[in-house]
Biopython code that builds the backbone (N, CA, C, O; Angstrom):
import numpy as np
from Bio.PDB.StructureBuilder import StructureBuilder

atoms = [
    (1, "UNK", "N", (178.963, 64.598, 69.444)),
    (1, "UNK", "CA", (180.226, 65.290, 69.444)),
    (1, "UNK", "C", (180.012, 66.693, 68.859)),
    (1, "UNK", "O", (179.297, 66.965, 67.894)),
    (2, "UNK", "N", (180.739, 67.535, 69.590)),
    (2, "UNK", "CA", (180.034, 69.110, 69.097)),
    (2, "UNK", "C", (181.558, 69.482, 68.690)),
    (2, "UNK", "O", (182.500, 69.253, 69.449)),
    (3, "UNK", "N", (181.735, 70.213, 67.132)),
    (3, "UNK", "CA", (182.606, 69.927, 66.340)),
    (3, "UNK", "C", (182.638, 71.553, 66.319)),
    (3, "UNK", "O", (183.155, 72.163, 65.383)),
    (4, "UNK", "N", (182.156, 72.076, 67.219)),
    (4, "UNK", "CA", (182.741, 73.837, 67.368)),
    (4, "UNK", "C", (184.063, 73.428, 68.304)),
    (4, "UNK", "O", (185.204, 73.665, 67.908)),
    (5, "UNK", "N", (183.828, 72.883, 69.401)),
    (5, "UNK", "CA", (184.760, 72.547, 70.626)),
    (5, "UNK", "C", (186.146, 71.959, 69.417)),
    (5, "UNK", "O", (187.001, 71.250, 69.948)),
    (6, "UNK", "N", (186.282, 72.189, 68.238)),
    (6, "UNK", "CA", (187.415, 71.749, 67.741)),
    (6, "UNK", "C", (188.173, 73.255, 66.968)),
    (6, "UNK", "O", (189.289, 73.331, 66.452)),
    (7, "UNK", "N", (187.096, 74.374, 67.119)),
    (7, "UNK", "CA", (187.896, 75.391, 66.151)),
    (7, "UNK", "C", (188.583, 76.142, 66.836)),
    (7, "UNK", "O", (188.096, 76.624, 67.858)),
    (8, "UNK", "N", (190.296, 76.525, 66.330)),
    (8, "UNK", "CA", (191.188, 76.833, 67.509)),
    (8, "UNK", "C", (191.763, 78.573, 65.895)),
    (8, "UNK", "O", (191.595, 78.791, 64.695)),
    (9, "UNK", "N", (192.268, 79.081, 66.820)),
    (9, "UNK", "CA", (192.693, 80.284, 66.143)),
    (9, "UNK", "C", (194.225, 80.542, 66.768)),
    (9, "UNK", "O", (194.552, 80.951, 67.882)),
    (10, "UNK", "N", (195.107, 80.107, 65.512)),
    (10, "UNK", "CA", (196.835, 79.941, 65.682)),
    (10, "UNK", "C", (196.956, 81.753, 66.163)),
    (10, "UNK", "O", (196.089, 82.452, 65.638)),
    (11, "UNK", "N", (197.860, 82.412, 67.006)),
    (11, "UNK", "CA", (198.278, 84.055, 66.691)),
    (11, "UNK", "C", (199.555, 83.486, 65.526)),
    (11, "UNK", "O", (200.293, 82.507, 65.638)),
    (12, "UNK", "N", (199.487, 84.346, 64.588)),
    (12, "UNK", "CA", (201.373, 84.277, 64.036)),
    (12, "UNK", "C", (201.931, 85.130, 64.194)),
    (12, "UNK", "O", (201.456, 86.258, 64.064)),
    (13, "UNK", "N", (202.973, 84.921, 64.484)),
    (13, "UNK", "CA", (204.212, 85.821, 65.163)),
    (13, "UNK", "C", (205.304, 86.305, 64.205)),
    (13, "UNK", "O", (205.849, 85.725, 63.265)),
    (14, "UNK", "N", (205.443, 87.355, 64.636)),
    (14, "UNK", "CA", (206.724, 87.921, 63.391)),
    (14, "UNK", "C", (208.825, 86.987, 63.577)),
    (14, "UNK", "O", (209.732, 87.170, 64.389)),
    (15, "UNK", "N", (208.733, 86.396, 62.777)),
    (15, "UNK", "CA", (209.863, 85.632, 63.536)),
    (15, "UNK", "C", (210.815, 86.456, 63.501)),
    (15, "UNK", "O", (211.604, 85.719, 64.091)),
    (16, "UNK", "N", (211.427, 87.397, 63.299)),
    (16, "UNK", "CA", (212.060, 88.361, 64.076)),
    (16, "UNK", "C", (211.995, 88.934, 65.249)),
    (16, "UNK", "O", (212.848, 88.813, 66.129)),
    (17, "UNK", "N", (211.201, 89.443, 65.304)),
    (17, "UNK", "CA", (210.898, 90.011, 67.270)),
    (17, "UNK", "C", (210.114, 89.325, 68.059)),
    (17, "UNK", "O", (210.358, 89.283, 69.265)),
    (18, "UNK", "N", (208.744, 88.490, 67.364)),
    (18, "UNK", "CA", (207.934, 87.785, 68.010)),
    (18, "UNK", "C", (206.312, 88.144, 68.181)),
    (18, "UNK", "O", (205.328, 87.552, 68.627)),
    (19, "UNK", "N", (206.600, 89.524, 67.539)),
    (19, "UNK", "CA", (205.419, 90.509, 68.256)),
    (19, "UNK", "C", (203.888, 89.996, 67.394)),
    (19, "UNK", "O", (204.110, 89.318, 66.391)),
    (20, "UNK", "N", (202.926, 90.171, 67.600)),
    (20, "UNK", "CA", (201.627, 89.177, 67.280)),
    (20, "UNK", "C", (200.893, 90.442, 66.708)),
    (20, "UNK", "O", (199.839, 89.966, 66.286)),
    (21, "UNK", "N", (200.868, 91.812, 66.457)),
    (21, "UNK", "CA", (200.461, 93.114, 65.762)),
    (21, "UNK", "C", (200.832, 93.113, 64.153)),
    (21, "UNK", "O", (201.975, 93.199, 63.703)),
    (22, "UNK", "N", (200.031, 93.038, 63.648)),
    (22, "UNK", "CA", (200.491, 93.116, 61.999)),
    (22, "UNK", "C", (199.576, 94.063, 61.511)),
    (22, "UNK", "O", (198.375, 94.099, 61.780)),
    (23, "UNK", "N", (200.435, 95.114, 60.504)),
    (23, "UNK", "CA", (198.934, 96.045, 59.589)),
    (23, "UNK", "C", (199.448, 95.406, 58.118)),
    (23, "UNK", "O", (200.541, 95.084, 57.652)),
    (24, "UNK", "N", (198.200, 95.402, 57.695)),
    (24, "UNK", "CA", (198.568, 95.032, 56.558)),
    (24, "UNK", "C", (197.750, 96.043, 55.088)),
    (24, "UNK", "O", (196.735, 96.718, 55.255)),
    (25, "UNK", "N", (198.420, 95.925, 53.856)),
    (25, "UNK", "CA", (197.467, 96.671, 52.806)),
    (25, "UNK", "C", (197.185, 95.619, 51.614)),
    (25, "UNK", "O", (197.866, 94.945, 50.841)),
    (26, "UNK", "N", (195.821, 95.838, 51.880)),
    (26, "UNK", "CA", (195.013, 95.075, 50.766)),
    (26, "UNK", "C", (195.848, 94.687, 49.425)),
    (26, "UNK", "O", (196.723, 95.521, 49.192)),
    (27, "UNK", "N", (195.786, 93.613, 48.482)),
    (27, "UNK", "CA", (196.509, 93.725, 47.700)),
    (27, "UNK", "C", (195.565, 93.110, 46.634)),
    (27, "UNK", "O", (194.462, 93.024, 47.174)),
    (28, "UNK", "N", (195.506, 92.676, 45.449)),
    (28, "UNK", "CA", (194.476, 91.816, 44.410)),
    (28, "UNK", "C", (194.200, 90.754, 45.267)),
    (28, "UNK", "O", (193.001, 90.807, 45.543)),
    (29, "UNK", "N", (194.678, 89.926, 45.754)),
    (29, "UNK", "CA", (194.312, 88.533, 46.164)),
    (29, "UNK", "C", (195.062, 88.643, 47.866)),
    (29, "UNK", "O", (195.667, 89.468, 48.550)),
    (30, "UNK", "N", (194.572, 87.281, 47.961)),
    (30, "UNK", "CA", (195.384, 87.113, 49.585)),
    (30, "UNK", "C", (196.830, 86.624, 49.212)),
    (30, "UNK", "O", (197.462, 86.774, 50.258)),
    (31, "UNK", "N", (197.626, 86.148, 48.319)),
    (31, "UNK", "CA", (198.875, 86.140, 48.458)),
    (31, "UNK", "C", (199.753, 87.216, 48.073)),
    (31, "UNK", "O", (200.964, 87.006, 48.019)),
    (32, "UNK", "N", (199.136, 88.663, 47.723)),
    (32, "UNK", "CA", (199.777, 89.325, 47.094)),
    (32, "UNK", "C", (199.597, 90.534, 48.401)),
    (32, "UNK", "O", (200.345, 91.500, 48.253)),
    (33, "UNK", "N", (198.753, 90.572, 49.566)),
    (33, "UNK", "CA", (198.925, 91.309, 50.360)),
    (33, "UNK", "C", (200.161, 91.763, 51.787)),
    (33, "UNK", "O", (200.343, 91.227, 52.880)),
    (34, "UNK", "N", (200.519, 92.426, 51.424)),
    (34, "UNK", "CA", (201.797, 92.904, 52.319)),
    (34, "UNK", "C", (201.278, 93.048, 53.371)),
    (34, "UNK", "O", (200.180, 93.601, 53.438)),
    (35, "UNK", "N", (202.052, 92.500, 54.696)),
    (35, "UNK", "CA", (201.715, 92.329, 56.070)),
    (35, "UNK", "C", (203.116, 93.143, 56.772)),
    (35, "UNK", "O", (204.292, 92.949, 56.462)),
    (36, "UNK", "N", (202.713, 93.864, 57.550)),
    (36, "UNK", "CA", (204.021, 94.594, 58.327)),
    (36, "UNK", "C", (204.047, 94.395, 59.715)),
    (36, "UNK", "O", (203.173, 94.751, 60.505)),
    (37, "UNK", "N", (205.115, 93.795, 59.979)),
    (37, "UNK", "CA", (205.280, 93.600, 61.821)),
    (37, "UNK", "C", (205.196, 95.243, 62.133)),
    (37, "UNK", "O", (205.927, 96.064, 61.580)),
    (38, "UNK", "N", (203.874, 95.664, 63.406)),
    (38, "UNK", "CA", (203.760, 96.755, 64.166)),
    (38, "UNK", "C", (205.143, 96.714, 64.961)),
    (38, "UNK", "O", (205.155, 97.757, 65.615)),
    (39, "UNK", "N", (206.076, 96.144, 65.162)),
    (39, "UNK", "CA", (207.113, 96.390, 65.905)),
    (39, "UNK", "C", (208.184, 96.499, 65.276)),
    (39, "UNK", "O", (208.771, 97.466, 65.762)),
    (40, "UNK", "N", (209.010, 95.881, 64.149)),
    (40, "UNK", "CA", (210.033, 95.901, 63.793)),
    (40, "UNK", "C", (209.734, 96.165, 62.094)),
    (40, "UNK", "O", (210.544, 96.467, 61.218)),
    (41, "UNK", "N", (208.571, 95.977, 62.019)),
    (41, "UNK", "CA", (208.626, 96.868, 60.576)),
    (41, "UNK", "C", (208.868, 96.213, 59.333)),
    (41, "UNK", "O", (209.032, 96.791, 58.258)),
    (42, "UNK", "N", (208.886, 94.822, 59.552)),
    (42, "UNK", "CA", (209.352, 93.989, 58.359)),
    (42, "UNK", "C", (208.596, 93.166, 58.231)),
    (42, "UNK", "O", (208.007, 92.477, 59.063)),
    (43, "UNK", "N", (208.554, 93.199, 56.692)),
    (43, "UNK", "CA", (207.012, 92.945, 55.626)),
    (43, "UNK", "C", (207.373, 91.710, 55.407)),
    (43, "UNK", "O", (208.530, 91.299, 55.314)),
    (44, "UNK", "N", (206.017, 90.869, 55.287)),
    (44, "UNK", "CA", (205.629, 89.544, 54.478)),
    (44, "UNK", "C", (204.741, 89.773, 53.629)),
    (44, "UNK", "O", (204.150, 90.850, 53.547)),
    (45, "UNK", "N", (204.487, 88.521, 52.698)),
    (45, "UNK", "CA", (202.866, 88.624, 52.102)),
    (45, "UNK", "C", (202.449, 87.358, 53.172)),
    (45, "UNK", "O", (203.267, 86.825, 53.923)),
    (46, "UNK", "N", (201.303, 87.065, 53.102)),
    (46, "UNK", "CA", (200.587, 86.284, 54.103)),
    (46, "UNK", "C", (201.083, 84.942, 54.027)),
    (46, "UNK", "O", (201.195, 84.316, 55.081)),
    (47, "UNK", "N", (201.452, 84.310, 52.747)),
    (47, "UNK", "CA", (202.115, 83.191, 52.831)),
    (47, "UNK", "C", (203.635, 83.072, 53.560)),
    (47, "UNK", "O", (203.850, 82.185, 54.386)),
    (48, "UNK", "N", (204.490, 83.888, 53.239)),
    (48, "UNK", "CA", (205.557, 83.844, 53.829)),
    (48, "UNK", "C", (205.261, 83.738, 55.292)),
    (48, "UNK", "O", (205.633, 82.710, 55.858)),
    (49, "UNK", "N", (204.706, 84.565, 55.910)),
    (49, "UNK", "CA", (204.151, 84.598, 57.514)),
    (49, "UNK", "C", (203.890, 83.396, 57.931)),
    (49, "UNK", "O", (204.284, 83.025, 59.036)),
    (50, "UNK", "N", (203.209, 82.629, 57.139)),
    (50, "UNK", "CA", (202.513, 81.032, 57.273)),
    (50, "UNK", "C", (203.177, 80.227, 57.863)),
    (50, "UNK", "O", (203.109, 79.581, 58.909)),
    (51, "UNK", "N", (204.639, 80.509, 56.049)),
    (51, "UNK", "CA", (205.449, 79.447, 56.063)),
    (51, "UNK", "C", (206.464, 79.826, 57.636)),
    (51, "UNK", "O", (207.116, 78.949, 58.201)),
    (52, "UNK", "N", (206.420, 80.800, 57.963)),
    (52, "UNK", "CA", (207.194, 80.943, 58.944)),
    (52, "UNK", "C", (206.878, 80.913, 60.187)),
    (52, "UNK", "O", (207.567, 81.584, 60.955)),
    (53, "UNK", "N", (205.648, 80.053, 60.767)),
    (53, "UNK", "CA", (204.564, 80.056, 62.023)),
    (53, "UNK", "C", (204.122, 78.752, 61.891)),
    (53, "UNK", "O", (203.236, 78.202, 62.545)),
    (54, "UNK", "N", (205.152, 78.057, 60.536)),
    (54, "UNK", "CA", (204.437, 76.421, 60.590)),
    (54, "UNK", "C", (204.675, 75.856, 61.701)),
    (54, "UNK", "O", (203.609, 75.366, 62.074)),
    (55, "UNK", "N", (205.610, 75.617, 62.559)),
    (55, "UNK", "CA", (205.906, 74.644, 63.705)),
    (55, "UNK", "C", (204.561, 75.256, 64.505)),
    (55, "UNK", "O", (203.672, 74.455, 64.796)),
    (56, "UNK", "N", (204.455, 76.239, 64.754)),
    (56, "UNK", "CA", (203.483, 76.903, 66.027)),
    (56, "UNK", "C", (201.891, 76.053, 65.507)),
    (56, "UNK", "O", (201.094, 75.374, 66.155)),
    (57, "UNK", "N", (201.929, 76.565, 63.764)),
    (57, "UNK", "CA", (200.805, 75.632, 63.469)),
    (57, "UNK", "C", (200.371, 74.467, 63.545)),
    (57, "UNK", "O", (199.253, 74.144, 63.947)),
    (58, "UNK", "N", (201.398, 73.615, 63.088)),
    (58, "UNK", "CA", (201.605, 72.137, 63.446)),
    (58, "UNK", "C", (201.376, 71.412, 64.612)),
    (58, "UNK", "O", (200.924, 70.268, 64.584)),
    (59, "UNK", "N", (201.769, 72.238, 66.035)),
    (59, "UNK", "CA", (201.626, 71.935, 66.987)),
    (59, "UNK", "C", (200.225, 72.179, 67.637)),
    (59, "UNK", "O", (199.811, 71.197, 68.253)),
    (60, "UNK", "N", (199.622, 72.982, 67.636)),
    (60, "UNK", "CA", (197.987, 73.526, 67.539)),
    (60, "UNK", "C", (197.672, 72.266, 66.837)),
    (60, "UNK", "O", (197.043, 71.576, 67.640)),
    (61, "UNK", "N", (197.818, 71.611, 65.664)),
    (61, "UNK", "CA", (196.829, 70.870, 65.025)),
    (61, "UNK", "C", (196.915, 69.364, 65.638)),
    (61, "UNK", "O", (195.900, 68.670, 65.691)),
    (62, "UNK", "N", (198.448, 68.794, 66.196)),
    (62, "UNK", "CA", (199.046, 68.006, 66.698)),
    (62, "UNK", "C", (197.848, 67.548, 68.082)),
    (62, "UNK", "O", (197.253, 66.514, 68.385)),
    (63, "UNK", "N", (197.927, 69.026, 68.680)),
    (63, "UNK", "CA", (197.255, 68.871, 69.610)),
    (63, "UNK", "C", (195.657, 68.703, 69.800)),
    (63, "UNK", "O", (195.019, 68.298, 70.771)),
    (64, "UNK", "N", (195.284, 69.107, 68.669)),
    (64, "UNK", "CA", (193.499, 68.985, 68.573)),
    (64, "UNK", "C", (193.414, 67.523, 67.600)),
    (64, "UNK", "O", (192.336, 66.928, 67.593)),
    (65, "UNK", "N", (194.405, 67.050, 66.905)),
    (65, "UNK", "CA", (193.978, 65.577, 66.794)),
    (65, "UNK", "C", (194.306, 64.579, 67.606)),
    (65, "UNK", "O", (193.761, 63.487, 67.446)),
    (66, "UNK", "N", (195.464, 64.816, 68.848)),
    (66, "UNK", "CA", (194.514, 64.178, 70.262)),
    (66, "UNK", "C", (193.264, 63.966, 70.427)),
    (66, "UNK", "O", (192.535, 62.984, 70.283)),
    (67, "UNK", "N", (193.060, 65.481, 70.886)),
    (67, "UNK", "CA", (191.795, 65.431, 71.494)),
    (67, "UNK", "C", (190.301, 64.980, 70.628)),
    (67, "UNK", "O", (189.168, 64.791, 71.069)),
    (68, "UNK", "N", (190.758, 64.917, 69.447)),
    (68, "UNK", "CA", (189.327, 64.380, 68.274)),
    (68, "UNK", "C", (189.782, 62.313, 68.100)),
    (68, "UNK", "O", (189.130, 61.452, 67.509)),
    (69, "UNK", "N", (191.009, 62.178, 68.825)),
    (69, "UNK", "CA", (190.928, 60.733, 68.723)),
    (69, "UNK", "C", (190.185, 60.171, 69.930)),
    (69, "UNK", "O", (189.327, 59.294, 70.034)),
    (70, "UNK", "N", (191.101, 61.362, 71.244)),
    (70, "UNK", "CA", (190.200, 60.440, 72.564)),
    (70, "UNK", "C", (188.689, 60.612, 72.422)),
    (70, "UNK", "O", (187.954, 59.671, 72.724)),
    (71, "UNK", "N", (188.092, 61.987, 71.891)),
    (71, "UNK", "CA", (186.883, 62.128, 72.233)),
    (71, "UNK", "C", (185.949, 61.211, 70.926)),
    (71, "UNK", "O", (184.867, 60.700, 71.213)),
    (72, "UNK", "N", (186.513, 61.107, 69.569)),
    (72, "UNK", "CA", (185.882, 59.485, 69.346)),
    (72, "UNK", "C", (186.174, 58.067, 69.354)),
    (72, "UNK", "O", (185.639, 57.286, 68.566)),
    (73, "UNK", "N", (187.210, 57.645, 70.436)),
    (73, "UNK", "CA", (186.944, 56.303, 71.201)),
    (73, "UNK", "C", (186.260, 56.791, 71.772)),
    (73, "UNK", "O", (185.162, 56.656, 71.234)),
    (74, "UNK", "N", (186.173, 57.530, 72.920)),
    (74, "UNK", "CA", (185.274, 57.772, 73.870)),
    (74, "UNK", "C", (183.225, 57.487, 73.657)),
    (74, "UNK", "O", (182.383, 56.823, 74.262)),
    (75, "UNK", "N", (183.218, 58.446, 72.440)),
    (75, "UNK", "CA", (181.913, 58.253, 71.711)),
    (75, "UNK", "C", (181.701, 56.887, 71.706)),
    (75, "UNK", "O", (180.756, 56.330, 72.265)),
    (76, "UNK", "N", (182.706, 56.268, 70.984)),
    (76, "UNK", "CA", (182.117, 54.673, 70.442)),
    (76, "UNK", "C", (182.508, 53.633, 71.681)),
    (76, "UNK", "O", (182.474, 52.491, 71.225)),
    (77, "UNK", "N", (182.794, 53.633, 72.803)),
    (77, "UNK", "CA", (183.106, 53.244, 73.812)),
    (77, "UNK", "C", (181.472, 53.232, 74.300)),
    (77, "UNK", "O", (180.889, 52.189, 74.596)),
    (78, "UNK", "N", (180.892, 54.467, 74.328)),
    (78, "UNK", "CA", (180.012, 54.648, 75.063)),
    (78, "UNK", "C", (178.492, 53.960, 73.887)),
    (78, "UNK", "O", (177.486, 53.283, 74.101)),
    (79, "UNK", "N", (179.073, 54.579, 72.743)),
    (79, "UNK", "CA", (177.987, 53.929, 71.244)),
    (79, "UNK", "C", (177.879, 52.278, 71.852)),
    (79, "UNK", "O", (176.813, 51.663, 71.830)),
    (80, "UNK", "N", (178.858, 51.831, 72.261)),
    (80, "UNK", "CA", (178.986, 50.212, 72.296)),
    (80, "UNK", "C", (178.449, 49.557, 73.072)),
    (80, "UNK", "O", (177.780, 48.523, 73.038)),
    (81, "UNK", "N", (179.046, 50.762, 74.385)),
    (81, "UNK", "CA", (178.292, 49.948, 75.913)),
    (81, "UNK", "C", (176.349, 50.054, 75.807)),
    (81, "UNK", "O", (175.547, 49.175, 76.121)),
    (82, "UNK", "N", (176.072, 51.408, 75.273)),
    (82, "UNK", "CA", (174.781, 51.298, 75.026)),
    (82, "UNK", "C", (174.054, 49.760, 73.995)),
    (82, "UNK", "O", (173.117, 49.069, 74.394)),
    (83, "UNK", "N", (174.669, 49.592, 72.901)),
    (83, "UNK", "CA", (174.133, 49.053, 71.522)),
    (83, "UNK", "C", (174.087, 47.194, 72.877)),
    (83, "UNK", "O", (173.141, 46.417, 73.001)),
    (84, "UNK", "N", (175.032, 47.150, 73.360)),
    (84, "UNK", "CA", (175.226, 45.777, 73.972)),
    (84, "UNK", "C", (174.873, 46.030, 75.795)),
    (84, "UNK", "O", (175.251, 45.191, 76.613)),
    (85, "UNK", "N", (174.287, 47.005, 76.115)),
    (85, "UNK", "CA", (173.438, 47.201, 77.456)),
    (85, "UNK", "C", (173.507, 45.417, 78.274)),
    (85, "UNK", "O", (174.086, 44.895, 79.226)),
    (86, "UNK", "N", (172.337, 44.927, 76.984)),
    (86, "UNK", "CA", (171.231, 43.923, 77.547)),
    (86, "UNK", "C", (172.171, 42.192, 77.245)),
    (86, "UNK", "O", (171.571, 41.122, 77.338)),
    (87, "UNK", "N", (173.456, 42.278, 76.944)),
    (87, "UNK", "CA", (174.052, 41.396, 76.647)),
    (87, "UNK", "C", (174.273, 40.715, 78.296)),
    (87, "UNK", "O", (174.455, 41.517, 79.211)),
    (88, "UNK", "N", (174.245, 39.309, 78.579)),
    (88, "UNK", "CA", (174.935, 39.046, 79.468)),
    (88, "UNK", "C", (177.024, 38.475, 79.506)),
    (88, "UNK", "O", (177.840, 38.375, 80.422)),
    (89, "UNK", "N", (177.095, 38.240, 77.915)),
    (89, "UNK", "CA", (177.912, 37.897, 77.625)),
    (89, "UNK", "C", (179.203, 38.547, 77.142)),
    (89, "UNK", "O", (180.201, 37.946, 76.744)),
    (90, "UNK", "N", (178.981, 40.282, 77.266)),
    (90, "UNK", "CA", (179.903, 41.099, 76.676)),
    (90, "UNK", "C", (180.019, 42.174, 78.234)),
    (90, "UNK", "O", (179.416, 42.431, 79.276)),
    (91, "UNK", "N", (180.873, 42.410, 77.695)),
    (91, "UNK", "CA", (180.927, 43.460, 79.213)),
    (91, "UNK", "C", (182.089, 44.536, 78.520)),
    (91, "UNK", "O", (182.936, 44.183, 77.699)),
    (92, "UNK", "N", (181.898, 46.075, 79.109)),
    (92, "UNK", "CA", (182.522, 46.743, 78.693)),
    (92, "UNK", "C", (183.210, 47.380, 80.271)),
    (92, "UNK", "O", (182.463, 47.489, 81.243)),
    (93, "UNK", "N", (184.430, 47.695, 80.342)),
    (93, "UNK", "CA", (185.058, 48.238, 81.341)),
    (93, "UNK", "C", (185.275, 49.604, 81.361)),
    (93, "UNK", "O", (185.870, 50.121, 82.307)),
]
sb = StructureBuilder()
sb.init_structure("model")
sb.init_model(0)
sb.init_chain("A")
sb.init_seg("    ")
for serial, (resi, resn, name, xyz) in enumerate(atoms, 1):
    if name == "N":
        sb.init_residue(resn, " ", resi, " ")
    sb.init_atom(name, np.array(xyz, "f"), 0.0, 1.0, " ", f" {name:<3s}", serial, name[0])
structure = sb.get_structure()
């Protein structure tokens, strides 16, 4: 299982206009840096932005732990049919 095929990159959106352009200025730490929507001009620090892009996030993650459940049954489906090949008594479908 190749565990790059799982890294996904959310855009966050300014929930006012929508627009996905942010400048931002350095601040001491990452929660103290001010982020400005390039379109409408209204500031977050990076957490607020977060908290406000959770559903978009949630759903991105929703969706890649699908795909990390089918793709390990799948693995051990296939781990199984190999380990019991030579069985006459087990059969895998």
């Amino acid at each position: 299982m190749n565990p790059e095929k799982y890294d996904r990159s959310v855009n966050l959106l300014c929930p006012t206009c929508g627009c996905s352009d942010f400048s931002y200025e350095e601040g001491s730490d990452e929660t103290t840096q001010i982020m400005t929507c390039a379109s409408c001009e209204r500031e977050f620090n990076k957490d607020e932005l977060i908290q406000e892009n959770s559903e978009n996030i949630e759903e991105h993650l929703s969706e890649m732990k699908e795909e990390v459940v089918k793709d390990v049954a799948e693995e051990l489906r296939k781990s199984l049919k190999k380990a019991f090949s030579g069985s006459k008594n087990i059969r895998f479908k």
